[in-house]
PyMOL Python script that loads the backbone (N, CA, C, O; Angstrom):
from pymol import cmd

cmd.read_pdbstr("""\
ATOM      1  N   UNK A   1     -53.034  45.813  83.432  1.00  0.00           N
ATOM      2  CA  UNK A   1     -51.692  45.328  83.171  1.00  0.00           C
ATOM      3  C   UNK A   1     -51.662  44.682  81.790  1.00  0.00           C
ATOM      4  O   UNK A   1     -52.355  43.722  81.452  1.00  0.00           O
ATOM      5  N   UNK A   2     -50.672  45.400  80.948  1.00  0.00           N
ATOM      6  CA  UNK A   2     -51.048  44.662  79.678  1.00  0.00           C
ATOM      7  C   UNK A   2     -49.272  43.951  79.433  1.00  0.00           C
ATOM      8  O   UNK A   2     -48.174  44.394  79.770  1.00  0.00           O
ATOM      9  N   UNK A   3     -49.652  42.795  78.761  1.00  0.00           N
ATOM     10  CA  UNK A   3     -48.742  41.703  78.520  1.00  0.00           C
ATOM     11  C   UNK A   3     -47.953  42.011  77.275  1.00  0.00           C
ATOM     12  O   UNK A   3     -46.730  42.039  77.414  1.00  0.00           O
ATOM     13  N   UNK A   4     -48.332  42.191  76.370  1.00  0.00           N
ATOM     14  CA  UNK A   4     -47.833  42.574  74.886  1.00  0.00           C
ATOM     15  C   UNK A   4     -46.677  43.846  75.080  1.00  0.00           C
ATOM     16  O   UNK A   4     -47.372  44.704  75.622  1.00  0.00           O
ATOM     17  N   UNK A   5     -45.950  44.157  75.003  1.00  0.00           N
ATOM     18  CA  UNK A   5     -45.073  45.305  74.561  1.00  0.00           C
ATOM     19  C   UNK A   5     -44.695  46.219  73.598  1.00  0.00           C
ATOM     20  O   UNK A   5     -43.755  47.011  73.520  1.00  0.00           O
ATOM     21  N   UNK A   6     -45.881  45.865  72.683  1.00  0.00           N
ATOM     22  CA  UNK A   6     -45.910  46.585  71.635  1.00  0.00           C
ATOM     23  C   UNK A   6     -47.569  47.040  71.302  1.00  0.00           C
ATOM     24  O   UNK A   6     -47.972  47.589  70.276  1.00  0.00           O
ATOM     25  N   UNK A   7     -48.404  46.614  72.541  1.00  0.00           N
ATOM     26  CA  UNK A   7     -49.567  47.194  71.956  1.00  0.00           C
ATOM     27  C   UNK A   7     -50.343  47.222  73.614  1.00  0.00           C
ATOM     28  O   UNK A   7     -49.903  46.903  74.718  1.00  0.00           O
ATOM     29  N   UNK A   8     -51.549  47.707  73.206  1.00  0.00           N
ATOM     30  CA  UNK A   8     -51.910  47.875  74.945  1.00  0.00           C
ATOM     31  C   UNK A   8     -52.999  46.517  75.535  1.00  0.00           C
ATOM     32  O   UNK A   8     -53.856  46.300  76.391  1.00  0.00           O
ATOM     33  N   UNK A   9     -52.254  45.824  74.388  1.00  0.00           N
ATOM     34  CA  UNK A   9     -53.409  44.057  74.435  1.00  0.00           C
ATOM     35  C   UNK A   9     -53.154  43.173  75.997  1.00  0.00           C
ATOM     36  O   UNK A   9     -52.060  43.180  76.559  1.00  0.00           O
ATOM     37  N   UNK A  10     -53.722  42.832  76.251  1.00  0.00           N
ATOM     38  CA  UNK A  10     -53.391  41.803  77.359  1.00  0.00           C
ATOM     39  C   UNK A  10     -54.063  40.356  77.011  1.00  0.00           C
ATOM     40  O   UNK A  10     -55.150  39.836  77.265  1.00  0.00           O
ATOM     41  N   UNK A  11     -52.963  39.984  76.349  1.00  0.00           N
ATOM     42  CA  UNK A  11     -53.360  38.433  75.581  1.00  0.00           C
ATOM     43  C   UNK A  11     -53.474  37.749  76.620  1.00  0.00           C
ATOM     44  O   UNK A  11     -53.273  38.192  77.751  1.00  0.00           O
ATOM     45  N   UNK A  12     -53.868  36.386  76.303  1.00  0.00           N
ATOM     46  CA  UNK A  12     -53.565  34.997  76.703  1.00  0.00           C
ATOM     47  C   UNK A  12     -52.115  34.156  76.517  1.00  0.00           C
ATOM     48  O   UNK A  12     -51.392  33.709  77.408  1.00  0.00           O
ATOM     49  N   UNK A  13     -51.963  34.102  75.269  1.00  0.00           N
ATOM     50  CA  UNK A  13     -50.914  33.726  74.901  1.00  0.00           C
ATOM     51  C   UNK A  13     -50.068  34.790  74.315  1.00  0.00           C
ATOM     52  O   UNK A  13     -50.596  35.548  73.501  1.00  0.00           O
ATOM     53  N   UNK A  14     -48.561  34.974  74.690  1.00  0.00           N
ATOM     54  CA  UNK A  14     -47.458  35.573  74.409  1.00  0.00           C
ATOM     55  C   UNK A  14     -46.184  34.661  73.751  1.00  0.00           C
ATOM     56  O   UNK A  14     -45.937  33.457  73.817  1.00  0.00           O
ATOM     57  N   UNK A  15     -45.508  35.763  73.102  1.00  0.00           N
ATOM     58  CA  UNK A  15     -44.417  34.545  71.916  1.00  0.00           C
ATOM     59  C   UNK A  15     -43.149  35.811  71.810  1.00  0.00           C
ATOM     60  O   UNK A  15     -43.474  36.712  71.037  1.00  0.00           O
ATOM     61  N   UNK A  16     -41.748  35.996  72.487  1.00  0.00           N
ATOM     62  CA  UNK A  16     -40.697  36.410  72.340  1.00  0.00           C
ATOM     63  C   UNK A  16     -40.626  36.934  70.810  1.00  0.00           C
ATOM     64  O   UNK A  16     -40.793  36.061  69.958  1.00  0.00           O
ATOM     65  N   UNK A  17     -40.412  38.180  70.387  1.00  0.00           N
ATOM     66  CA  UNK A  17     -39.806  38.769  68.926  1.00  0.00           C
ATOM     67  C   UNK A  17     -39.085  38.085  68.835  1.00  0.00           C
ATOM     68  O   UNK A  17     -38.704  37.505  69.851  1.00  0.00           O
ATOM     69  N   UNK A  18     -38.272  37.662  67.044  1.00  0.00           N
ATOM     70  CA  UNK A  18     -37.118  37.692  66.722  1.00  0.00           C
ATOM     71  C   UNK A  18     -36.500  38.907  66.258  1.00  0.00           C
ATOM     72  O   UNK A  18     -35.793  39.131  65.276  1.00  0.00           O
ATOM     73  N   UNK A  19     -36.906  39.599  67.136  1.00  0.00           N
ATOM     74  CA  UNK A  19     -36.396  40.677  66.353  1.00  0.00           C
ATOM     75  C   UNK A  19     -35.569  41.610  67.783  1.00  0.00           C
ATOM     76  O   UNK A  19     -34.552  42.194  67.406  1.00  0.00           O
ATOM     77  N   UNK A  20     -35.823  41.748  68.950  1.00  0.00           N
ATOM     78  CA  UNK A  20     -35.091  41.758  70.183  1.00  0.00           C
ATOM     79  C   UNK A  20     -36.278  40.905  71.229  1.00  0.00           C
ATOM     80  O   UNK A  20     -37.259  40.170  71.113  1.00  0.00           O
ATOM     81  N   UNK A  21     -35.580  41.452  72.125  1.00  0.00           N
ATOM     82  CA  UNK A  21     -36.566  40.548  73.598  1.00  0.00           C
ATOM     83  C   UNK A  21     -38.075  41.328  73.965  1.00  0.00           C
ATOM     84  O   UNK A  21     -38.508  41.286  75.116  1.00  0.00           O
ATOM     85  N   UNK A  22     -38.627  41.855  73.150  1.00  0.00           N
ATOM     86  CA  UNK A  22     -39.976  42.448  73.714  1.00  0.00           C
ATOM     87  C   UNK A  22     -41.110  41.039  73.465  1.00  0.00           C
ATOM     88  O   UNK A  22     -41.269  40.405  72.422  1.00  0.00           O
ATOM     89  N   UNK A  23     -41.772  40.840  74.763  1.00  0.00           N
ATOM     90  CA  UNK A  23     -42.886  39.904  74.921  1.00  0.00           C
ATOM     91  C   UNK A  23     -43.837  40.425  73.837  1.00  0.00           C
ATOM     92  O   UNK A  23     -44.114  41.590  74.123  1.00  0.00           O
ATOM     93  N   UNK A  24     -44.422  40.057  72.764  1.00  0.00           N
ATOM     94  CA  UNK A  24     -45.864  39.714  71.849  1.00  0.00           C
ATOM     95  C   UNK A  24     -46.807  39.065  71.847  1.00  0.00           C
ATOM     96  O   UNK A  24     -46.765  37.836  71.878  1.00  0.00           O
ATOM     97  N   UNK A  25     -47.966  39.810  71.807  1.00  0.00           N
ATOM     98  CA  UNK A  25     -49.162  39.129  71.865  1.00  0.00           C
ATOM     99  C   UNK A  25     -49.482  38.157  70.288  1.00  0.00           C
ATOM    100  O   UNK A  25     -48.752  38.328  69.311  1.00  0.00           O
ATOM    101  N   UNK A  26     -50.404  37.379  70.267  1.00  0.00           N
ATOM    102  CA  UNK A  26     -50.556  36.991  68.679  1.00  0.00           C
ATOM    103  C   UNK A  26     -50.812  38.347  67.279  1.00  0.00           C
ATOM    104  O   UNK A  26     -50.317  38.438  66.156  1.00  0.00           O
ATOM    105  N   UNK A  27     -51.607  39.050  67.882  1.00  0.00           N
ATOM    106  CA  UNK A  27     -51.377  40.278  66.820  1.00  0.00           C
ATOM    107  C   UNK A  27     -50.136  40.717  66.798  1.00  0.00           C
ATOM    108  O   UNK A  27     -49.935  40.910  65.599  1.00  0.00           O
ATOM    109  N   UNK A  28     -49.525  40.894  67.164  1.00  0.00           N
ATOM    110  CA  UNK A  28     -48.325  41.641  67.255  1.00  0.00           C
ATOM    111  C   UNK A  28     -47.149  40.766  66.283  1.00  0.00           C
ATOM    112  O   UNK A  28     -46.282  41.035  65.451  1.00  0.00           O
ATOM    113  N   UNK A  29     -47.756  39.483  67.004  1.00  0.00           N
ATOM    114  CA  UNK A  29     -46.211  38.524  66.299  1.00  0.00           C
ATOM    115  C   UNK A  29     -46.512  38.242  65.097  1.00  0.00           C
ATOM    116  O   UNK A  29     -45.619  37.978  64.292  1.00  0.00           O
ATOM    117  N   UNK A  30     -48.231  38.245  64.635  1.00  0.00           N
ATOM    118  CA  UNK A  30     -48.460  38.329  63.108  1.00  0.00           C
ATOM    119  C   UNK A  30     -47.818  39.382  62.155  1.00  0.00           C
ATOM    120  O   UNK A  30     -47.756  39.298  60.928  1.00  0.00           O
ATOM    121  N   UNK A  31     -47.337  40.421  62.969  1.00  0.00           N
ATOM    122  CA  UNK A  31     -46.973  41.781  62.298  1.00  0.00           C
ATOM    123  C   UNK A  31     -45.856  41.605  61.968  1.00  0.00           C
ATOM    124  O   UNK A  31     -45.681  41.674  60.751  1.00  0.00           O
ATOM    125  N   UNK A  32     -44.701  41.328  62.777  1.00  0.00           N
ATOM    126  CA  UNK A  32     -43.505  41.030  63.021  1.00  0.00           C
ATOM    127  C   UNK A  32     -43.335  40.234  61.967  1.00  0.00           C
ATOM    128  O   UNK A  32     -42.605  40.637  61.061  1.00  0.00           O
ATOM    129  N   UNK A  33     -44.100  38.678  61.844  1.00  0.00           N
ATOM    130  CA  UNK A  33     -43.383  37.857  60.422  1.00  0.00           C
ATOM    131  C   UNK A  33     -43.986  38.020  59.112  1.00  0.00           C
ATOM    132  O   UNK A  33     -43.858  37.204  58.199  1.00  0.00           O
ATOM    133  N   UNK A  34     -44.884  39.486  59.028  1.00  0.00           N
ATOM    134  CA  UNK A  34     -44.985  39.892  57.659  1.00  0.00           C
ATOM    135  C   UNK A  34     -43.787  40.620  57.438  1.00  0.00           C
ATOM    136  O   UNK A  34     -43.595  40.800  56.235  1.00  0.00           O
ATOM    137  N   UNK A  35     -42.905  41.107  58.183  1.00  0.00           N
ATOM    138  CA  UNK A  35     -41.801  42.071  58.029  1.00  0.00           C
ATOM    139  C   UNK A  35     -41.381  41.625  56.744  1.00  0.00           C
ATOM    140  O   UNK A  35     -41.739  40.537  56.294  1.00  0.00           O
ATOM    141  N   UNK A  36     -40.559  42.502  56.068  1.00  0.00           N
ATOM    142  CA  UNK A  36     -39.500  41.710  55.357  1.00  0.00           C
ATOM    143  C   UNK A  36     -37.855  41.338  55.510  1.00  0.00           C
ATOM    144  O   UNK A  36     -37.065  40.776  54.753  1.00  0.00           O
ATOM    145  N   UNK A  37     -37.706  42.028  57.092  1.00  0.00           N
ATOM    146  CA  UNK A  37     -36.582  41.290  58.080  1.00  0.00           C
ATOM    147  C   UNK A  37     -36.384  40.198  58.835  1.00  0.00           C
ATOM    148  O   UNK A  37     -35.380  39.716  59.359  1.00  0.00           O
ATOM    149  N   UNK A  38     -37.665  39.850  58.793  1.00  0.00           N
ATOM    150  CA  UNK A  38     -37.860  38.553  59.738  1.00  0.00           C
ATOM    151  C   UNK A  38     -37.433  37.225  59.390  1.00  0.00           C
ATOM    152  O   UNK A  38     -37.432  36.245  60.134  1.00  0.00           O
ATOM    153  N   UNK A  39     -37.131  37.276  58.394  1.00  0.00           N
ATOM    154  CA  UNK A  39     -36.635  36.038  57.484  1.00  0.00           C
ATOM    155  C   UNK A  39     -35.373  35.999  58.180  1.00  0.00           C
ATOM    156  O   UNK A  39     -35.163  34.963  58.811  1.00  0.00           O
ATOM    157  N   UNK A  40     -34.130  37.253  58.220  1.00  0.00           N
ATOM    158  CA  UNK A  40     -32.946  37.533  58.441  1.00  0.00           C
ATOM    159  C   UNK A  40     -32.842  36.882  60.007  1.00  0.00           C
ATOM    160  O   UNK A  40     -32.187  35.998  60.558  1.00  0.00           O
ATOM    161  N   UNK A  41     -34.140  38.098  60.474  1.00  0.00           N
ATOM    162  CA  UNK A  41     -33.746  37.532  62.022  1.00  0.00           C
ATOM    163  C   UNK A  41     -33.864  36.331  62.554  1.00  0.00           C
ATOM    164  O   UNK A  41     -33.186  35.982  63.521  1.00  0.00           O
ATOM    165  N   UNK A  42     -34.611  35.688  62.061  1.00  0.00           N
ATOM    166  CA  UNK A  42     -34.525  34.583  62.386  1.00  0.00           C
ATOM    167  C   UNK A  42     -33.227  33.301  61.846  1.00  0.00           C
ATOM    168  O   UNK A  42     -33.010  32.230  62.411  1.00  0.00           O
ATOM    169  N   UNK A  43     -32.677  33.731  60.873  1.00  0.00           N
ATOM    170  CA  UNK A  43     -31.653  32.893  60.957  1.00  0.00           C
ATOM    171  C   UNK A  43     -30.527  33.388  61.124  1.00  0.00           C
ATOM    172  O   UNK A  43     -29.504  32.884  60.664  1.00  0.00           O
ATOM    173  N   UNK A  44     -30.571  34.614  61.917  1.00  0.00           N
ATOM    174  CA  UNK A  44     -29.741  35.225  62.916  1.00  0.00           C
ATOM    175  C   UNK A  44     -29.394  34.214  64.195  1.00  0.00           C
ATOM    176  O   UNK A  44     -28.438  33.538  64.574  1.00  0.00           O
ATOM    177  N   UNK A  45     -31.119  34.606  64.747  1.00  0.00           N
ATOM    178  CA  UNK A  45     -30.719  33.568  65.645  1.00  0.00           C
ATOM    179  C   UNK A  45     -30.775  32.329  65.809  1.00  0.00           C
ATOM    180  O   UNK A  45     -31.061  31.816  66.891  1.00  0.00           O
ATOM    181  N   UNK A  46     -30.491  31.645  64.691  1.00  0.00           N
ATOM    182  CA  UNK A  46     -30.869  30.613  64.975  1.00  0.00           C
ATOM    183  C   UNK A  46     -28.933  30.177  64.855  1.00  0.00           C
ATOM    184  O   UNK A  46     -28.458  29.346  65.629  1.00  0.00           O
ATOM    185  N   UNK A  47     -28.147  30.817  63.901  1.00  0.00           N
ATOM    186  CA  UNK A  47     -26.638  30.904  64.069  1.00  0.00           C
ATOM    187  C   UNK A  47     -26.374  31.406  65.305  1.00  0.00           C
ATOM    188  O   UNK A  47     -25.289  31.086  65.791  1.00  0.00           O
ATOM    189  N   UNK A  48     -27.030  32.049  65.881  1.00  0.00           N
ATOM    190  CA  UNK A  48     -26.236  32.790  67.118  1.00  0.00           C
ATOM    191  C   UNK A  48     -26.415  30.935  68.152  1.00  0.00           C
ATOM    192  O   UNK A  48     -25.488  30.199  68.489  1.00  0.00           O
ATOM    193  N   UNK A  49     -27.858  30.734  68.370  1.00  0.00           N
ATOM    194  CA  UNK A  49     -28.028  29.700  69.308  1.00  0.00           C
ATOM    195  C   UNK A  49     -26.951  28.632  68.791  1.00  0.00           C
ATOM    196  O   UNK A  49     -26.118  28.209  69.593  1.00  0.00           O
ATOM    197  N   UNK A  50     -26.957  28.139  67.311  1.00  0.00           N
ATOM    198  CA  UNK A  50     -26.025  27.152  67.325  1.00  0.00           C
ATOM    199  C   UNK A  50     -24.779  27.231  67.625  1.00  0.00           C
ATOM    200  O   UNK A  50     -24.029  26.266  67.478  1.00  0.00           O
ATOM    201  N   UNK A  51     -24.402  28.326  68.062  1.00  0.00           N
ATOM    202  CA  UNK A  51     -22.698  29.055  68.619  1.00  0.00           C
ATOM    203  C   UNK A  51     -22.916  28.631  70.112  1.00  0.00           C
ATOM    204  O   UNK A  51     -21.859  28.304  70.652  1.00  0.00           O
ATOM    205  N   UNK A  52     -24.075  28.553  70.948  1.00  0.00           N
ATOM    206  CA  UNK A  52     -23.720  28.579  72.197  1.00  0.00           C
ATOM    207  C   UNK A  52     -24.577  29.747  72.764  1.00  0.00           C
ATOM    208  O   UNK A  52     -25.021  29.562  73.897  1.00  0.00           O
ATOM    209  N   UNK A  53     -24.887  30.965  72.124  1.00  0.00           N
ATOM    210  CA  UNK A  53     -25.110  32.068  72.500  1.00  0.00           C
ATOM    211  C   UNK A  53     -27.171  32.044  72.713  1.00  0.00           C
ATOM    212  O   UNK A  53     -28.014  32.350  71.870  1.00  0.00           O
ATOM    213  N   UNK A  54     -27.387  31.524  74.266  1.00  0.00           N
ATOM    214  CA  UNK A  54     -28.685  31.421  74.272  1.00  0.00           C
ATOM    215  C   UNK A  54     -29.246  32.980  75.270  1.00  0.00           C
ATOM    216  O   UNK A  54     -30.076  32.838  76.167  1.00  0.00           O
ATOM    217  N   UNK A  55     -28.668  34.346  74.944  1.00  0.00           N
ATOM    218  CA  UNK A  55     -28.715  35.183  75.723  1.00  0.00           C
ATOM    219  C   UNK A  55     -28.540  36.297  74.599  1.00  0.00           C
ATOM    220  O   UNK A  55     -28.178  37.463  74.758  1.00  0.00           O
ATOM    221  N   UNK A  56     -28.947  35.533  73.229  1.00  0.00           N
ATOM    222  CA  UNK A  56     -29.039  36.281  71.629  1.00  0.00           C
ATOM    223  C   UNK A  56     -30.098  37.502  72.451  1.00  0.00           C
ATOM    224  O   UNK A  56     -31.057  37.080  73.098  1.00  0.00           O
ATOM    225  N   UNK A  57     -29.839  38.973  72.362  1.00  0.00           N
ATOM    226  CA  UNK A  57     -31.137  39.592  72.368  1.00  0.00           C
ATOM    227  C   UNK A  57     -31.649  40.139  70.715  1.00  0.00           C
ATOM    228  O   UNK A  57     -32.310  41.168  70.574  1.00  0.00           O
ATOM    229  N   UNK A  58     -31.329  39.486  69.842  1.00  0.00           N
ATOM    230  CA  UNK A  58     -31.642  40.056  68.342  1.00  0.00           C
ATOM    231  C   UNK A  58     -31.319  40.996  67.640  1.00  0.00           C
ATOM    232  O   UNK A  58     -30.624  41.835  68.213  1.00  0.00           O
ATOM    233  N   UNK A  59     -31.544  41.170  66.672  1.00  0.00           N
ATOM    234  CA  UNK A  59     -30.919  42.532  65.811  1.00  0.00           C
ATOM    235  C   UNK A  59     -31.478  43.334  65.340  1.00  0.00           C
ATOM    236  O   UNK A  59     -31.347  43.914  64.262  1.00  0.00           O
ATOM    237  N   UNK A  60     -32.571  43.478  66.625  1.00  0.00           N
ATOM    238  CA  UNK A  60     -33.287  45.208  66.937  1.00  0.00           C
ATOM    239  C   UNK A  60     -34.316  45.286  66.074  1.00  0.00           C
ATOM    240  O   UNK A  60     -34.253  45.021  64.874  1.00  0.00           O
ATOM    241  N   UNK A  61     -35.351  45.681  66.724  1.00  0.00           N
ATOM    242  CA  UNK A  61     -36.730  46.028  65.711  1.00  0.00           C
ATOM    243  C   UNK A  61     -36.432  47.177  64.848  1.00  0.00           C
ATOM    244  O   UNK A  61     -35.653  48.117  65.004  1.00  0.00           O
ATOM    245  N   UNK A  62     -37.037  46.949  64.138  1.00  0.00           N
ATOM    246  CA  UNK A  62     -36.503  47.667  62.364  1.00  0.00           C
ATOM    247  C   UNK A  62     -37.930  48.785  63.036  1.00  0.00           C
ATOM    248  O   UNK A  62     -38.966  48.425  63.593  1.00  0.00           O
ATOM    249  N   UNK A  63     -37.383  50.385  62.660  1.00  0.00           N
ATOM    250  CA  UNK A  63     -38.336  51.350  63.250  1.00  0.00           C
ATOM    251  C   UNK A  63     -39.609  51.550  62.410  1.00  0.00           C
ATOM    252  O   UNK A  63     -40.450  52.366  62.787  1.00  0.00           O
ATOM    253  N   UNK A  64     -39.784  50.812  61.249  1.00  0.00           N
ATOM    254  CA  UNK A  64     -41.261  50.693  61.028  1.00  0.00           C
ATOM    255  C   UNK A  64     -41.767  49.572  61.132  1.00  0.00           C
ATOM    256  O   UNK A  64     -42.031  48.871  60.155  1.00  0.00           O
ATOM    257  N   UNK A  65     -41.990  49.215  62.422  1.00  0.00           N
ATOM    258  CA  UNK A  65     -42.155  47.771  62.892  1.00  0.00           C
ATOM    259  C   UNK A  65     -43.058  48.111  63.947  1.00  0.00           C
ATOM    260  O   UNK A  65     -43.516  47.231  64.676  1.00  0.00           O
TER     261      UNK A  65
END
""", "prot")
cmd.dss("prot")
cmd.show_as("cartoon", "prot")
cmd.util.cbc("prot")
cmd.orient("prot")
């Protein structure tokens, strides 16, 4: 059973994308904030949460991600 959703890892510790709702292992989420979208998404959601909106699912993993 692997935990990560983007790789076939079964971490210990897991950490939500900002980028939609797929569970990440630590490799994975290292990948994610080299992006050069991740900057965006994250203060995506961080406007969406200050609206009220805690059911943000993000603005989609970018397909070379």
């Amino acid at each position: 059973m692997n935990l990560c959703d983007r790789c076939p890892d079964t971490p210990f510790v897991t950490i939500m994308s900002r980028f939609n709702t797929d569970i990440l292992c630590r490799k994975c989420e290292e990948l994610e904030k080299a992006h050069p979208g991740y900057k965006e998404a994250c203060e995506v959601e961080l406007a969406e949460v200050r609206k009220g909106n805690l059911n943000y699912p993000g603005i989609g993993k970018p397909s070379d991600l």
